[in-house]
C-alpha positions in Angstrom: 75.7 -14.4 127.6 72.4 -13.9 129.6 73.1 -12.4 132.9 71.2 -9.5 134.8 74.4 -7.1 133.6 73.2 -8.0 129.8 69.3 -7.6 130.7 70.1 -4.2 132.1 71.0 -2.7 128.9 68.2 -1.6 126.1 69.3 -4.4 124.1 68.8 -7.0 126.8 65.4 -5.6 127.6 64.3 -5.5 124.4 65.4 -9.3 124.1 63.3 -9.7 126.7 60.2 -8.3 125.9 61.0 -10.4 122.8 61.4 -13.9 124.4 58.2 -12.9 126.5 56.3 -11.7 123.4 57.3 -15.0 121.6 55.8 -17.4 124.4 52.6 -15.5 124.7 52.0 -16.4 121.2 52.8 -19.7 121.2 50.6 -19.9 124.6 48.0 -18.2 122.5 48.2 -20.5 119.4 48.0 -23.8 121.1 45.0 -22.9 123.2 43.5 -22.1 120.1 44.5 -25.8 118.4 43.5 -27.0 121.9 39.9 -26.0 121.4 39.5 -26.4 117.9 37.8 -29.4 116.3 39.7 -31.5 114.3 39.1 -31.5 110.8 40.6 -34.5 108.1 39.9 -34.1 104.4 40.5 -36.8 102.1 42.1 -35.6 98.7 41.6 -38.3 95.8 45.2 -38.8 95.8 45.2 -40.2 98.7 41.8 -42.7 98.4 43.1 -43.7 94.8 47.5 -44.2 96.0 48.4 -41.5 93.3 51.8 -40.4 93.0 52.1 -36.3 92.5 
């Protein structure tokens, strides 16, 4: 399905600028969790076994 005749066409390049668009995000959010400081939270459901 993927071959260079397919990424020749406008439809295969804009697939591709898709697909490239997709992984920079994904780079871009886990850098982000990377650095960020983990934060946990208690609820009172959880410290007192509640059921919701």
């Amino acid at each position: 399905m993927y071959t260079a005749r397919f990424f020749s066409t406008k439809l295969g390049r804009a697939s591709l600028a898709s697909i490239v668009a997709m992984v920079a995000m994904n780079c871009f959010a886990l850098t982000q969790q990377l650095h960020a400081a983990p934060q946990v939270l208690a609820s009172s459901a959880a410290i007192t076994g509640e059921l919701a």
